[in-house]
PALUMZA-346314 format. One record per residue (C-alpha): residue number from 1; residue in three letters; x, y, z. Coordinates in steps of 0.5 Angstrom, whole numbers, plus 2048, in hexadecimal, padded with zeros to 3 digits. Layout:
REM residues N
<pt><k>NUM</k><r>ALA</r><x>X</x><y>Y</y><z>Z</z></pt>
...
//
This chain:
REM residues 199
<pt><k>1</k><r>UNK</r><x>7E6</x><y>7ED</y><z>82B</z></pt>
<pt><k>2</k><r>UNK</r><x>7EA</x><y>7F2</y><z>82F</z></pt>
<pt><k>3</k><r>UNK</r><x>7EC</x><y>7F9</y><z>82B</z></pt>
<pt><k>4</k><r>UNK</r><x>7F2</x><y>7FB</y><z>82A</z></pt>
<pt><k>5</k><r>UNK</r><x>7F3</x><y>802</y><z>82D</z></pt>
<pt><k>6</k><r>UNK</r><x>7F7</x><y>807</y><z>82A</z></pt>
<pt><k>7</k><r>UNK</r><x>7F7</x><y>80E</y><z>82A</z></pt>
<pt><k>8</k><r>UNK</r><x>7F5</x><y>813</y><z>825</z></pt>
<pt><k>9</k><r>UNK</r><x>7F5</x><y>81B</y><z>825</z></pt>
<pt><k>10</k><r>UNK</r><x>7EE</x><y>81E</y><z>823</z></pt>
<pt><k>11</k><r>UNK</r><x>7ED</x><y>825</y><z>822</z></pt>
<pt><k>12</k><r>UNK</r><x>7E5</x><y>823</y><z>824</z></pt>
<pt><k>13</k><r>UNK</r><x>7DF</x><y>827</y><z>828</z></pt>
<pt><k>14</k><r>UNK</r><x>7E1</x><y>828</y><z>82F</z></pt>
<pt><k>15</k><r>UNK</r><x>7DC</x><y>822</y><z>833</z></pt>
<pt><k>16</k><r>UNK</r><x>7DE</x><y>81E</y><z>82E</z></pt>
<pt><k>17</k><r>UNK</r><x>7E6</x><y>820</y><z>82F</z></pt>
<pt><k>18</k><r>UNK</r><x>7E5</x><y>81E</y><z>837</z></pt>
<pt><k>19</k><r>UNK</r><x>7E9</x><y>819</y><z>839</z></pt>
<pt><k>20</k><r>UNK</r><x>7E8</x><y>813</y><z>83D</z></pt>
<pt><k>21</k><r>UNK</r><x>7ED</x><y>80D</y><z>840</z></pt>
<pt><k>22</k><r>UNK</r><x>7EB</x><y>806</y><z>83D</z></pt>
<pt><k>23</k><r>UNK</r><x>7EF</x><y>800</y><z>83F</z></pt>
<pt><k>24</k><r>UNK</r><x>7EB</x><y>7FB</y><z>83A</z></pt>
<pt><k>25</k><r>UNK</r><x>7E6</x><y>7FB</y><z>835</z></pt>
<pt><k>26</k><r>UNK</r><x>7E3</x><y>7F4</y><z>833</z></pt>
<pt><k>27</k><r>UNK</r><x>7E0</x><y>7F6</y><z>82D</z></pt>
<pt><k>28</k><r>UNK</r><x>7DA</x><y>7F1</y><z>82D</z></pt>
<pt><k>29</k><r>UNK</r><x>7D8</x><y>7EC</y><z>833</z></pt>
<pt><k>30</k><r>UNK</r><x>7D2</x><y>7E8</y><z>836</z></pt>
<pt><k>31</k><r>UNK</r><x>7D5</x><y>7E8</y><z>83C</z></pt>
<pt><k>32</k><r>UNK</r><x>7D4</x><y>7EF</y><z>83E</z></pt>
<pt><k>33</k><r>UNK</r><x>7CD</x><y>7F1</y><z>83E</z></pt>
<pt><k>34</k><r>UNK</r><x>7C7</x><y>7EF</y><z>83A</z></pt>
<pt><k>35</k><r>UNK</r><x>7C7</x><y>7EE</y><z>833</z></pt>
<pt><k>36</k><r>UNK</r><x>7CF</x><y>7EF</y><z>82F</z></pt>
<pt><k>37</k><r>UNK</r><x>7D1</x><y>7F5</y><z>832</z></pt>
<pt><k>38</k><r>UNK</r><x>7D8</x><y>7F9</y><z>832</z></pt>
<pt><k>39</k><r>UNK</r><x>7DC</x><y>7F8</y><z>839</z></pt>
<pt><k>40</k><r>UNK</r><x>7E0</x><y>7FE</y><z>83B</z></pt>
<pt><k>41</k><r>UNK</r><x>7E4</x><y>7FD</y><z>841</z></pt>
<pt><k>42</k><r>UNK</r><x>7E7</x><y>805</y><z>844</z></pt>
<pt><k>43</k><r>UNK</r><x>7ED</x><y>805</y><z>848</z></pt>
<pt><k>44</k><r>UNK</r><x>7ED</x><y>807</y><z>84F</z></pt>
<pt><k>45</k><r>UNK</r><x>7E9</x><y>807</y><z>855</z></pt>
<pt><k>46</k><r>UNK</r><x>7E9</x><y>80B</y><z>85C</z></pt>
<pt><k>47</k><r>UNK</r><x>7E4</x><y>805</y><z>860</z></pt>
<pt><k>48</k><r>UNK</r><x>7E8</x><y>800</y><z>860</z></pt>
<pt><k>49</k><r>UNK</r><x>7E4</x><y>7FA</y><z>862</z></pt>
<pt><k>50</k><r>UNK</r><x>7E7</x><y>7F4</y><z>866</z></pt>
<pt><k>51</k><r>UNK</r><x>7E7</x><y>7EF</y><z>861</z></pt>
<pt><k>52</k><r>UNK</r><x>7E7</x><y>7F3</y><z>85B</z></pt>
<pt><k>53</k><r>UNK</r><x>7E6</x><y>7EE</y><z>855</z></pt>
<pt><k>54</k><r>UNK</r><x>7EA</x><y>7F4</y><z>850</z></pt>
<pt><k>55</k><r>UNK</r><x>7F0</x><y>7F6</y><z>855</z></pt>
<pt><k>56</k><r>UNK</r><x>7F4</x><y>7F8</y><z>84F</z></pt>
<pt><k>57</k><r>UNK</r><x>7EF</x><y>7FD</y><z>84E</z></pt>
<pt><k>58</k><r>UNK</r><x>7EF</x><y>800</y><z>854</z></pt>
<pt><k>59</k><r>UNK</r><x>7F6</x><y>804</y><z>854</z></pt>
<pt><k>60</k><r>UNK</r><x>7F5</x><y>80C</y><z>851</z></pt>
<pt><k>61</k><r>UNK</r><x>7F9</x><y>80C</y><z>84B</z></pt>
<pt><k>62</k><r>UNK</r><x>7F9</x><y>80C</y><z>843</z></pt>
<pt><k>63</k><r>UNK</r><x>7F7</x><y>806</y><z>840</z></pt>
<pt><k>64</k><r>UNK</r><x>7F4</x><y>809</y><z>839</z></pt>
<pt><k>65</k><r>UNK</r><x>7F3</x><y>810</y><z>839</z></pt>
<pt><k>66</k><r>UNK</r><x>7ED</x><y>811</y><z>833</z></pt>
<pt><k>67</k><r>UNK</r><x>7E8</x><y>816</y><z>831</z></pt>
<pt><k>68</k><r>UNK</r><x>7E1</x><y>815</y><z>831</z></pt>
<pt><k>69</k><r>UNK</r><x>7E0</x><y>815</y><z>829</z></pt>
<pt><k>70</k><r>UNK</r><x>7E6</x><y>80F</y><z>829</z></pt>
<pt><k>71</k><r>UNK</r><x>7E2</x><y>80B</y><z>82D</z></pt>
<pt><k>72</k><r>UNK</r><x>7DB</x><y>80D</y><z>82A</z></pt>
<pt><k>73</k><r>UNK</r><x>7DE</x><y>80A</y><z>824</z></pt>
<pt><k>74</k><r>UNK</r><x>7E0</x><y>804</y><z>827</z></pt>
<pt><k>75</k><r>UNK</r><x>7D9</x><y>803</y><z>829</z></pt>
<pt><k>76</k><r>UNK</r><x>7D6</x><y>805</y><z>822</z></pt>
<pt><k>77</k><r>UNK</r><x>7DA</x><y>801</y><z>81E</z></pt>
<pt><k>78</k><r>UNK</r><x>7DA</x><y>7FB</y><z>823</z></pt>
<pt><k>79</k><r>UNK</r><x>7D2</x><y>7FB</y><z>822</z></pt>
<pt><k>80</k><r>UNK</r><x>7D3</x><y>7FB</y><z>81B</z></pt>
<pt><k>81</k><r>UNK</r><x>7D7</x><y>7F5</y><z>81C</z></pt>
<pt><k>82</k><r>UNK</r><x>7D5</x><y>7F1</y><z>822</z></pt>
<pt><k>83</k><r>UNK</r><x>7CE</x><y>7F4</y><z>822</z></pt>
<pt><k>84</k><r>UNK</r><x>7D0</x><y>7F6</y><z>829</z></pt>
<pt><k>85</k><r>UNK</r><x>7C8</x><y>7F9</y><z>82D</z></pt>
<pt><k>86</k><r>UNK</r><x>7CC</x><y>7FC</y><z>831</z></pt>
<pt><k>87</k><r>UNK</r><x>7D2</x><y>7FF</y><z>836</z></pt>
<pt><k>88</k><r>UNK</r><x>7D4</x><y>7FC</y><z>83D</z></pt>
<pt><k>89</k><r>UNK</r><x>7D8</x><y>801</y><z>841</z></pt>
<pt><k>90</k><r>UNK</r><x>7DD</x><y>7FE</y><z>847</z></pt>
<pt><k>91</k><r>UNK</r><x>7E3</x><y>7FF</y><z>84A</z></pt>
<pt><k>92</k><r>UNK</r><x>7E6</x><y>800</y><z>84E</z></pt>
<pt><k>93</k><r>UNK</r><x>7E1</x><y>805</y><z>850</z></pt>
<pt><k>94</k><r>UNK</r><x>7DE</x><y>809</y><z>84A</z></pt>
<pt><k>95</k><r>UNK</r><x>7DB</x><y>80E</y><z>84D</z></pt>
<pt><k>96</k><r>UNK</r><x>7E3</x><y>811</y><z>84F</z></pt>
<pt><k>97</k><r>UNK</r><x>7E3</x><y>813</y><z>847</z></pt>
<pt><k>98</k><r>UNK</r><x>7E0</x><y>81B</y><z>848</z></pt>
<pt><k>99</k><r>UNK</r><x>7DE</x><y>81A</y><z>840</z></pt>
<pt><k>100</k><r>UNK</r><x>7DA</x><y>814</y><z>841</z></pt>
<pt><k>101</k><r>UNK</r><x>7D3</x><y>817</y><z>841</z></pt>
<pt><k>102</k><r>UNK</r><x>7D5</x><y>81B</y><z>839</z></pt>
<pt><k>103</k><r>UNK</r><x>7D7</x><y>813</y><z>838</z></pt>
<pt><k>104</k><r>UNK</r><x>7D1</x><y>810</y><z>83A</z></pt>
<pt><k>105</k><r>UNK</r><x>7CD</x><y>816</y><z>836</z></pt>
<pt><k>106</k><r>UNK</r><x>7D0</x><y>815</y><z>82F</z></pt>
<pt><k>107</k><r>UNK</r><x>7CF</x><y>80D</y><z>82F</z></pt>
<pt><k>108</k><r>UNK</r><x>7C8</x><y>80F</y><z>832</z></pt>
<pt><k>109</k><r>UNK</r><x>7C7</x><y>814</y><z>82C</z></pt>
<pt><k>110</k><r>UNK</r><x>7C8</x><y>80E</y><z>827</z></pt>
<pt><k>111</k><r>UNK</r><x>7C4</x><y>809</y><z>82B</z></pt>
<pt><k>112</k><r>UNK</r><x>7C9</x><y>805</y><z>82E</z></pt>
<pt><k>113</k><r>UNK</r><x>7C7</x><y>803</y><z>834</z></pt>
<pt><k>114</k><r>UNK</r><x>7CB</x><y>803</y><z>83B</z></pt>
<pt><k>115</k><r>UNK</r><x>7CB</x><y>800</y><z>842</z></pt>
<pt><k>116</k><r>UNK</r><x>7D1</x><y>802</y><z>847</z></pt>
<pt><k>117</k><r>UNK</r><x>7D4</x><y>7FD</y><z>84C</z></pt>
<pt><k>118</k><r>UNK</r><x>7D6</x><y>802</y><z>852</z></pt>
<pt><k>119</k><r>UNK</r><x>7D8</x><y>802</y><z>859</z></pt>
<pt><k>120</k><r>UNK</r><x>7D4</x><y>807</y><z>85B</z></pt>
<pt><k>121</k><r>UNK</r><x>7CD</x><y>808</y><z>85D</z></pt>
<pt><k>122</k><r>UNK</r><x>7C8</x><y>80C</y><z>858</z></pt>
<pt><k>123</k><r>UNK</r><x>7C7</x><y>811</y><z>85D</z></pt>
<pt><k>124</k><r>UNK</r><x>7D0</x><y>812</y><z>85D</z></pt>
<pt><k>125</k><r>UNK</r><x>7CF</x><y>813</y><z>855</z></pt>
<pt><k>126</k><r>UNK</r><x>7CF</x><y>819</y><z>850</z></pt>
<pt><k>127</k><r>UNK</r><x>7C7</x><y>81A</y><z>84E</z></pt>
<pt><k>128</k><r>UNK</r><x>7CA</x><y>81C</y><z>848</z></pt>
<pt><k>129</k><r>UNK</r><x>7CE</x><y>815</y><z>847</z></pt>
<pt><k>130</k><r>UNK</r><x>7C7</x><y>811</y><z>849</z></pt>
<pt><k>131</k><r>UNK</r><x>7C2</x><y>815</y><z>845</z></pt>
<pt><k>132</k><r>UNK</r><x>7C5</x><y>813</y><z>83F</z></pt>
<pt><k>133</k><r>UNK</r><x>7C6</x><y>80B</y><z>841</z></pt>
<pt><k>134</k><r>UNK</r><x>7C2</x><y>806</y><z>840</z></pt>
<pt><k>135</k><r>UNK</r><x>7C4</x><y>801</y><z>846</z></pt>
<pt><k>136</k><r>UNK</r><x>7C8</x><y>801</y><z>84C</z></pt>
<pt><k>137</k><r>UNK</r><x>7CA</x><y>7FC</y><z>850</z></pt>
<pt><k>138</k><r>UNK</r><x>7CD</x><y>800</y><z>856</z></pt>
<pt><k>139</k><r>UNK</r><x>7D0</x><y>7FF</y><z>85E</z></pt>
<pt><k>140</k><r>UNK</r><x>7D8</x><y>7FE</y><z>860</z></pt>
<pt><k>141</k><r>UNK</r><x>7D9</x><y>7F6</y><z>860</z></pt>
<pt><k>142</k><r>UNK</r><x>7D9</x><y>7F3</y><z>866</z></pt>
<pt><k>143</k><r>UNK</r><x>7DD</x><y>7EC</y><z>867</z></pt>
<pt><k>144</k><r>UNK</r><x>7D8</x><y>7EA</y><z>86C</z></pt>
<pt><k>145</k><r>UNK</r><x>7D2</x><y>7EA</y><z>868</z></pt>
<pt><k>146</k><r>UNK</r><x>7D4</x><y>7E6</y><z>862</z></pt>
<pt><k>147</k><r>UNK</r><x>7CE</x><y>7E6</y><z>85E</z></pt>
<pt><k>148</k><r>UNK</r><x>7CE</x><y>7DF</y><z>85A</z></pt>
<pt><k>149</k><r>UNK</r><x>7C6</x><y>7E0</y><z>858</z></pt>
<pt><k>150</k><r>UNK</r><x>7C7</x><y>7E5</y><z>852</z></pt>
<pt><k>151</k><r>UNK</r><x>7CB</x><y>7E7</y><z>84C</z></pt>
<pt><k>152</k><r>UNK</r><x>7D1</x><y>7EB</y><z>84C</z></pt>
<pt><k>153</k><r>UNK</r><x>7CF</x><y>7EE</y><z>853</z></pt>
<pt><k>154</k><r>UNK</r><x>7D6</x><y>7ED</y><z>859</z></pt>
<pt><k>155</k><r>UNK</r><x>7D1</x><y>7EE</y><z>85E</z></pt>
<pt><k>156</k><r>UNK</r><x>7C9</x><y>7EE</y><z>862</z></pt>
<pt><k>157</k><r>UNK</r><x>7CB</x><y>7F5</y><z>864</z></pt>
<pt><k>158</k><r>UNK</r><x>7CB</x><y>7F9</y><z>85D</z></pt>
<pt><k>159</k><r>UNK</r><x>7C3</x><y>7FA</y><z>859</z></pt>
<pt><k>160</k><r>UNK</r><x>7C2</x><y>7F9</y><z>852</z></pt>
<pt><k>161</k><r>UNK</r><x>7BF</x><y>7FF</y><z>850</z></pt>
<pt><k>162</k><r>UNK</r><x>7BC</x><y>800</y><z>849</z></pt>
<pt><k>163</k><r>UNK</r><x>7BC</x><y>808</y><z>848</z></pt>
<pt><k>164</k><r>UNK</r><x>7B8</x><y>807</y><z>841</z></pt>
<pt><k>165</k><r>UNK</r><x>7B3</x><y>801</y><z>83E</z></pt>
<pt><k>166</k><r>UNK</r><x>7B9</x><y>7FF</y><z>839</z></pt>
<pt><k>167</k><r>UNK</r><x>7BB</x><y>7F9</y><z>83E</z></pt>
<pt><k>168</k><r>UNK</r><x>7B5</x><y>7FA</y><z>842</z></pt>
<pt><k>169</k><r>UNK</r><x>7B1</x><y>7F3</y><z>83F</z></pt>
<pt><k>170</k><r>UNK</r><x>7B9</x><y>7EE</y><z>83F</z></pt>
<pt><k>171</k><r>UNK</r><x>7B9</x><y>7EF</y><z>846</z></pt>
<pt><k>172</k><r>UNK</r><x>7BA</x><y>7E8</y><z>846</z></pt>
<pt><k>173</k><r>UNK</r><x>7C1</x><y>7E7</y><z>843</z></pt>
<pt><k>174</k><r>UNK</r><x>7C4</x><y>7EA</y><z>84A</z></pt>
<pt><k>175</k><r>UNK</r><x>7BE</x><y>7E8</y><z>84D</z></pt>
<pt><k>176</k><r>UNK</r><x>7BE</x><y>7E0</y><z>84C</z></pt>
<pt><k>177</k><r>UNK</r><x>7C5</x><y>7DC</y><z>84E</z></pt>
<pt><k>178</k><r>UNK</r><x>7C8</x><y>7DA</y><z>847</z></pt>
<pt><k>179</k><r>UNK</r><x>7CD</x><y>7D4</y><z>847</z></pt>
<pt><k>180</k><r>UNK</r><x>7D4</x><y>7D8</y><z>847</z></pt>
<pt><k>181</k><r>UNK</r><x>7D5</x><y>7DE</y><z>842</z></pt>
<pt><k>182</k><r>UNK</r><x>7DD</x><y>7DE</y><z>840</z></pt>
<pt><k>183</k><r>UNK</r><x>7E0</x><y>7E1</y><z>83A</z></pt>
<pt><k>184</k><r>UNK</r><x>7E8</x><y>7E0</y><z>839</z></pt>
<pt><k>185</k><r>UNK</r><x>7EB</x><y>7E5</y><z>835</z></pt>
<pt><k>186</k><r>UNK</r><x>7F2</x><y>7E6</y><z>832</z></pt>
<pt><k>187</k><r>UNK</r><x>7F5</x><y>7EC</y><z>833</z></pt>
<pt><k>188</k><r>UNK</r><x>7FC</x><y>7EE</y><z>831</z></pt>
<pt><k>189</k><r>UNK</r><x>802</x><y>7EE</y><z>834</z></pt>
<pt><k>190</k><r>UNK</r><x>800</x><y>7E7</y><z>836</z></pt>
<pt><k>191</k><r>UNK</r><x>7FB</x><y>7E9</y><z>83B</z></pt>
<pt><k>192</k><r>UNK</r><x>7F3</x><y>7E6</y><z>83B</z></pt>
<pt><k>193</k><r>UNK</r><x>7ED</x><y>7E9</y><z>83E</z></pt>
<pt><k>194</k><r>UNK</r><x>7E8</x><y>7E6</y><z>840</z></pt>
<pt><k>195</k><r>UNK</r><x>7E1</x><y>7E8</y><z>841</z></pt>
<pt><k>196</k><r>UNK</r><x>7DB</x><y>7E6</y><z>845</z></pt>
<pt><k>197</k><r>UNK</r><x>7D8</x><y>7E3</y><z>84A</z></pt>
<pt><k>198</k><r>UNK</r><x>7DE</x><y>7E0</y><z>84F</z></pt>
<pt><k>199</k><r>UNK</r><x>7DB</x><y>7DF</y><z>855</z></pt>
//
């Protein structure tokens, strides 16, 4: 399921009226993350990993210009909907959105959990974006370390780190090798976007 994007004008509490470049949201997929999940991909990325698996992400430009509440919402309606646990943030490079911390702080508020796929290491990233994130799988991906062992992680180099309990007893579901995880989604203009674990 990928959410059409569409723009509203919203006279709305200034963090929540913040703005942030989304590229794609899948509304709900097991591919992303333990438990159902909303994914949601950011246009834009300064790391530039050699061997990216997301390069039409990475160029700095507008994708979808939305707010803070739109995406909320989003999320709210997708957990009455799909029954979405949580939220994973990819990209793209997530931490370039300047708004993410005010992001993860409302989905945070109403108990919707949150893990970050970043390129940077934790040590590079905004305390006010980690405190309130429950997992982060962090480290700029590094085509000579393929890791073909765990879940969704592109390569040895980057560390799963469970910054709350939430996902701290399913470390299995990164840890334990699955047979290929891939969601097919069609999206408009005759584009598919596919998820999950490629390599």
């Amino acid at each position: 399921m990928i959410f059409v994007l569409r723009q509203k004008k919203q006279d709305l509490p200034f963090d929540l009226n913040r703005k942030m470049n989304v590229a794609y949201i899948n509304l709900c997929t097991e591919a992303e993350g333990p438990y159902k999940r909303m994914a949601i991909w950011f246009q834009g990325c300064n790391l530039l990993c050699e061997g990216c698996c997301n390069p039409e992400l990475q160029p700095i430009s507008p994708a979808h210009i939305m707010t803070i509440k739109e995406i909320v919402d989003i999320a709210i309606e997708s957990k009455g909907k799909n029954g979405i646990e949580g939220v994973t943030f990819l990209g793209g490079e997530p931490t370039l959105q300047s708004n993410i911390k005010y992001l993860i702080s409302e989905l945070k508020d109403r108990n919707i959990g949150t893990i970050m796929f970043t390129g940077r290491g934790l040590e590079e990233i905004d305390e006010e974006i980690v405190k309130n994130l429950d997992l982060i799988v962090d480290g700029r991906f590094d085509k000579n370390q393929i890791d073909t062992e765990r879940n969704l992680v592109g390569s040895r180099n980057q560390k799963i780190i469970n910054v709350t309990d939430r996902y701290k007893n399913i470390d299995s579901w990164f840890l334990n090798k699955r047979d290929k995880m891939v969601e097919i989604n069609i999206c408009q203009r005759e584009s598919l976007l596919i998820t999950g674990d490629m390599l």
